[in-house]
C-alpha positions in Angstrom: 10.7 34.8 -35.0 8.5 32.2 -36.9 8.2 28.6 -36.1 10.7 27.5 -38.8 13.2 29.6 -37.8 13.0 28.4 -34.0 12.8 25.2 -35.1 16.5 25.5 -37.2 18.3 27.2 -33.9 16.4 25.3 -31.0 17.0 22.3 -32.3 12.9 21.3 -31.5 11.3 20.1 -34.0 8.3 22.2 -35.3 6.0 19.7 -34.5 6.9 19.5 -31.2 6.8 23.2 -31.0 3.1 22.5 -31.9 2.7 19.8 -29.8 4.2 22.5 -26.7 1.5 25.2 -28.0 -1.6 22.6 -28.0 0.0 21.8 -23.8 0.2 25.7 -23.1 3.8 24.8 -21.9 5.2 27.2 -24.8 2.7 29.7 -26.7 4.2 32.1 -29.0 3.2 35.4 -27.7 2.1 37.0 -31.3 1.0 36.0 -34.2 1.9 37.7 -37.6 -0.6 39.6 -40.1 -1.5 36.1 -41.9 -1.9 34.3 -38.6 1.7 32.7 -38.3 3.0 31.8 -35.0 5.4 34.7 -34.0 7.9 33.4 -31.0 9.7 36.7 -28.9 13.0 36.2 -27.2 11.5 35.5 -23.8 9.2 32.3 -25.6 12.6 31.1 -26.7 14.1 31.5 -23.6 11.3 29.6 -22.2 11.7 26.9 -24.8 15.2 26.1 -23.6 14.1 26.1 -20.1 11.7 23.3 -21.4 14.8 21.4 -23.0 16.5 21.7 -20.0 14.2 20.3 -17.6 13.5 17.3 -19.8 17.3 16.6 -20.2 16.6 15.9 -16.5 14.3 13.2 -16.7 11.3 15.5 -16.3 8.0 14.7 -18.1 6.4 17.6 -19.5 3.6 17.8 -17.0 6.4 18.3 -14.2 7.9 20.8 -16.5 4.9 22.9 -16.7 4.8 22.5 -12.9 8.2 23.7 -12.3 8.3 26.8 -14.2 4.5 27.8 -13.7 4.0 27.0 -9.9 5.2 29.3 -7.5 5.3 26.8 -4.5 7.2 24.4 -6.8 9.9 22.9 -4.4 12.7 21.6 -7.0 14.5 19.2 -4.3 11.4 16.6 -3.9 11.4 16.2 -7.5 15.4 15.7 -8.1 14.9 13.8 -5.1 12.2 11.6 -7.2 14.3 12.0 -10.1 17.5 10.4 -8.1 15.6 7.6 -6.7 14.1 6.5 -10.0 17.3 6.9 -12.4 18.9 4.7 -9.6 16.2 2.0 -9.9 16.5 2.1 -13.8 20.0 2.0 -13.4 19.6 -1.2 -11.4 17.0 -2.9 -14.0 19.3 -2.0 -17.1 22.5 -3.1 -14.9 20.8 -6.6 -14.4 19.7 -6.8 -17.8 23.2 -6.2 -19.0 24.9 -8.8 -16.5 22.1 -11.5 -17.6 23.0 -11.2 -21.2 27.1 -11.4 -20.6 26.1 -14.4 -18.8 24.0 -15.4 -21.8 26.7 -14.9 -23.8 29.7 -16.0 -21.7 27.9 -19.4 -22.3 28.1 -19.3 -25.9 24.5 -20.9 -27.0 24.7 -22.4 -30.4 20.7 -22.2 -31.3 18.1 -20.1 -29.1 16.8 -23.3 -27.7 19.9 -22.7 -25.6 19.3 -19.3 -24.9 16.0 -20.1 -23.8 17.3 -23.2 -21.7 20.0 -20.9 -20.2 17.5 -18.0 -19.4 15.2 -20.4 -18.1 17.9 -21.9 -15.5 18.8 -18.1 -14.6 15.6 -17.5 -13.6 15.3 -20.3 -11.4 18.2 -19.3 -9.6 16.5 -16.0 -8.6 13.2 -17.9 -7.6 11.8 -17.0 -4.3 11.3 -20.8 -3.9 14.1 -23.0 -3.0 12.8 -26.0 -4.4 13.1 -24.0 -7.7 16.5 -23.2 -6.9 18.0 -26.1 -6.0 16.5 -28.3 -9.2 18.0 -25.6 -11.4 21.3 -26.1 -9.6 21.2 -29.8 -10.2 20.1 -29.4 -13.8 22.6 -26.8 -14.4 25.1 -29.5 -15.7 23.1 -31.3 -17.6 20.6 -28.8 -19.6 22.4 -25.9 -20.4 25.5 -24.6 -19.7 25.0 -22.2 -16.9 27.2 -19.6 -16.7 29.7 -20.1 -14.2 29.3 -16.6 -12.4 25.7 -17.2 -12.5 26.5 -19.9 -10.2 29.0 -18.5 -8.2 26.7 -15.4 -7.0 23.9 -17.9 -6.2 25.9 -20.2 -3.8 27.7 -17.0 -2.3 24.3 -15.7 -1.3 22.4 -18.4 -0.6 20.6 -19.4 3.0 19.0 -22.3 2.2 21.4 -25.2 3.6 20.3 -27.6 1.1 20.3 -25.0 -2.2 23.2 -24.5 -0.7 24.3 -28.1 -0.6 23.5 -28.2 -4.3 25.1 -24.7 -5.7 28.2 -25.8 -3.9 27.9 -29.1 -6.5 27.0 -27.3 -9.8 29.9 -25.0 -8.8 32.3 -27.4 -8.2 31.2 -28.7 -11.9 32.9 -25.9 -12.9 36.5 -26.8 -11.8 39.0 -24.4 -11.9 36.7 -21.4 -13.8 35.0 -20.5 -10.6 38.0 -20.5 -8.4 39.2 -16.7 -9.4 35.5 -15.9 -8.8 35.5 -17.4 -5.4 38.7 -16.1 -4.4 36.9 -13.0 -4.4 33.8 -14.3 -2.3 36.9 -14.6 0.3 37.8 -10.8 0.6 34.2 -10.2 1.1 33.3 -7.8 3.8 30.5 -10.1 4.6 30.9 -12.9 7.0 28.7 -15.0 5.5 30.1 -14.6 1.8 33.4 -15.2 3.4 31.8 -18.7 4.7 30.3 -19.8 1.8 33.2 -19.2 -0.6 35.6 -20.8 1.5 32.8 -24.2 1.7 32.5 -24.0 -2.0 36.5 -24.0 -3.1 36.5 -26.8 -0.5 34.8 -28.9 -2.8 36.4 -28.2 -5.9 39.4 -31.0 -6.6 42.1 -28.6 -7.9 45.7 -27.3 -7.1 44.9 -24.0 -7.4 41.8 -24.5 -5.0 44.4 -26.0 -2.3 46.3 -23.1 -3.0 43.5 -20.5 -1.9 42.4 -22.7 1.4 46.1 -22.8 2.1 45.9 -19.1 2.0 42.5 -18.9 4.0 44.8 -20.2 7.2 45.7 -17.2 7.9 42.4 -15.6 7.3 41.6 -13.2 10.3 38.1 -15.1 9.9 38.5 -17.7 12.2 35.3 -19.3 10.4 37.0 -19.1 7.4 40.4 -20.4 8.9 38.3 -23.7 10.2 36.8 -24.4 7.3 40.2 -24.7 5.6 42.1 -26.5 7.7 39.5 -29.4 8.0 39.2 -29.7 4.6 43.0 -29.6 3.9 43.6 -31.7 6.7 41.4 -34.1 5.7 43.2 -33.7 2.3 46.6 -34.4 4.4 45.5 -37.5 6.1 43.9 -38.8 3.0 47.1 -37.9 1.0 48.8 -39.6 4.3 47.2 -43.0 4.2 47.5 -43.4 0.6 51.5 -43.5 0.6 51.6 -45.2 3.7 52.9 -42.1 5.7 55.2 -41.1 3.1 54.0 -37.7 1.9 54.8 -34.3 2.4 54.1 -32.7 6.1 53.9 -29.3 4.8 50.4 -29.2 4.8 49.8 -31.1 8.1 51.9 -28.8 10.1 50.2 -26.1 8.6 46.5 -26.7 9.6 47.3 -28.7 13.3 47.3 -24.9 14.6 44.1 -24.1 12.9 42.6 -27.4 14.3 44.1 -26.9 17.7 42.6 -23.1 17.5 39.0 -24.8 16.5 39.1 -27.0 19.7 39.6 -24.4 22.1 36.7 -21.9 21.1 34.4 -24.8 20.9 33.4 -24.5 17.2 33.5 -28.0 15.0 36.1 -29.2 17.9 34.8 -32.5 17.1 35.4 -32.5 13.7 38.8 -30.6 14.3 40.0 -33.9 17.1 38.5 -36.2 14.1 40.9 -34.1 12.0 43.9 -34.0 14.2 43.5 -37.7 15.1 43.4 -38.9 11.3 47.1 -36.8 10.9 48.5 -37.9 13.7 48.2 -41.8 12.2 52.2 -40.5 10.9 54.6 -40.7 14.0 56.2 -37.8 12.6 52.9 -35.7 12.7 51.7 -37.2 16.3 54.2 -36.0 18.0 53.7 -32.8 16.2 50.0 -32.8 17.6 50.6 -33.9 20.8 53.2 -31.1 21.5 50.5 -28.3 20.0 47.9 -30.1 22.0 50.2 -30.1 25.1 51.4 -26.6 24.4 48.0 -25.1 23.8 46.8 -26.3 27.5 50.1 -24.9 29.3 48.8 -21.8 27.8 46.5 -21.9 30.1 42.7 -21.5 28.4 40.9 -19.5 30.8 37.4 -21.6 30.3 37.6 -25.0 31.9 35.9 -26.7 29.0 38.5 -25.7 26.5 40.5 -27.9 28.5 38.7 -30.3 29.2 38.5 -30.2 25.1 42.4 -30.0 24.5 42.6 -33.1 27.0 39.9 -35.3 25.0 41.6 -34.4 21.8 44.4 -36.4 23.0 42.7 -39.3 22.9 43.4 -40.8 19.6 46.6 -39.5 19.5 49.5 -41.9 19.6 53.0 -41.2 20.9 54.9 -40.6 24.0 54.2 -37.2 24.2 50.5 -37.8 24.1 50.7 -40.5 26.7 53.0 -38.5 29.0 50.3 -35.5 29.2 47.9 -37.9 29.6 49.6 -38.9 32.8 50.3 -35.5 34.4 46.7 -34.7 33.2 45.5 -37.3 35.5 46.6 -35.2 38.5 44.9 -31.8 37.5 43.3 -30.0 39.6 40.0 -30.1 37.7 38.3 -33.4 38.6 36.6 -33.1 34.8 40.1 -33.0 33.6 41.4 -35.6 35.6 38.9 -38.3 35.2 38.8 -37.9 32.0 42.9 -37.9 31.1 42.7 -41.3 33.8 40.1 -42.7 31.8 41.9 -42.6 28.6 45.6 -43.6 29.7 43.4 -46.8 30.6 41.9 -46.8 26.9 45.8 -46.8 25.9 46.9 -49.3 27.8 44.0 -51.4 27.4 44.6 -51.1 23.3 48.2 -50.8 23.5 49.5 -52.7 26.7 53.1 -52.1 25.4 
């Protein structure tokens, strides 16, 4: 069969049939009487081995190699072959995430673009001084896309980069908060953190919504986090009707905060928080009693008690007072010293 005619029902093109000949990856095995190239049906079975093998990925160097030498071991190579459509794969996936982002943004003029491709790469800089001027130019420069930003402050370990993603984001209002959410499900405990710090910051119902949700997070990382922010957000909402707000949310975090105390993680901050609710009768009775409740419970570390016991301090109430009292009989000295001392702080501030 001559060249043209392999060409037509191959599908290669002549020149590359050519181009195979000058390799030695594909020589016709005769030649007609006026010198044509003369291909039999084991050279065109050859030929589709070639097409084969390049459909793979394979240069045609390694082609040559793998139907010419005998020792040729197939699984290193799709091995090889594997391990480098997987990198590309990753290169073209990032490529095609940047310009979404690019896009999502909506650039009027490619000074924009530029701006905006600028920014991203500062996010990804291996220096966290870069990082965290893009994140505080992100407002003002360009509009950085908003899951741009959300990916950066989910994985970053820099406290202050950190400090300042959790800004730009909240920037972003109520656009990042679907985005977050996610960070929550995250099967990473550090994700988990970081989202849960980031919606905290962000001044929106929906964002009160999720950290409402995150109580009941079996993260108890994630369950602090929440409740000091939406206690905070209780007291605060508290003081500025004069005690006539909702308790919903107070009663829902004072077991969260409670919880904090006992394990020892941000218990200050959680008595800060507990002690700023309980500036409602209504609530510092409900404090005292969890407080109360938690040590009849019976921690099994005598520091946890000694925790639950200072956290009564700033509590006011008759409840709180009366545990006080029985606390100053306990039969750890810590505990009692300490429950004495305060009933004395009481009276001394409040000698009714």
């Amino acid at each position: 069969m001559l060249i043209g005619d392999v060409a037509r029902r191959s599908g290669v093109s002549a020149r590359m049939l050519r181009h195979y000949d000058s390799l030695g990856l594909v020589r016709p095995t005769g030649r007609t009487g006026s010198g044509y190239r003369e291909y039999s049906g084991e050279d065109i079975r050859r030929i589709f081995h070639v097409e084969s093998l390049r459909s793979l990925g394979l240069s045609l160097r390694e082609v040559a190699r793998a139907l010419d030498d005998p020792g040729f071991r197939p699984s290193e190579l799709v091995d090889d072959l594997v391990r480098q459509t997987q990198e590309r794969i990753a290169v073209e996936t990032a490529l095609l995430t940047r310009l979404r982002r690019i896009g999502a943004a909506e650039p009027a003029e490619w000074e924009d673009v530029l701006q905006i491709v600028a920014l991203l790469h500062a996010l990804g800089s291996e220096n966290p001084a870069s990082r965290q001027r893009a994140a505080l130019s992100s407002a003002e420069e360009a509009a950085v896309p908003v899951e741009a930003l959300v990916e950066a402050a989910l994985h970053e370990e820099d406290p202050n980069v950190a400090g300042a993603l959790r800004w730009a984001v909240a920037q972003s209002g109520e656009a990042a908060l679907e985005l977050l959410a996610e960070g929550l499900a995250s099967p990473v405990a550090e994700v988990r953190e970081r989202a849960v710090r980031s919606i905290a910051e962000i001044p929106h119902e929906r964002a009160v919504a999720l950290l409402e949700g995150a109580l009941r997070s079996p993260d108890s990382m994630v369950r602090g986090h929440a409740a000091l922010t939406l206690g905070a957000q209780a007291a605060q909402a508290a003081q500025a009707t004069e005690g006539e707000c909702e308790e919903r949310g107070a009663a829902d975090v004072v077991p969260a905060l409670v919880e904090m105390i006992v394990e020892g993680r941000n218990d200050v901050d959680a008595a800060d928080a507990l002690s700023a609710l309980a500036r409602r009768p209504a609530s510092a009775d409900r404090i005292a009693t969890a407080l109360v409740g938690r040590l009849a419970d019976g921690p099994d570390d005598l520091p946890a008690r000694r925790r639950l016991t200072q956290a009564l301090a700033d509590v006011p109430g008759v409840t709180a007072a009366c545990a006080l009292a029985e606390l100053a009989h306990d039969e750890d000295p810590a505990v009692a010293l300490t429950a004495a001392y305060l009933l004395t702080l009481r009276e001394a501030r409040d000698p009714d």
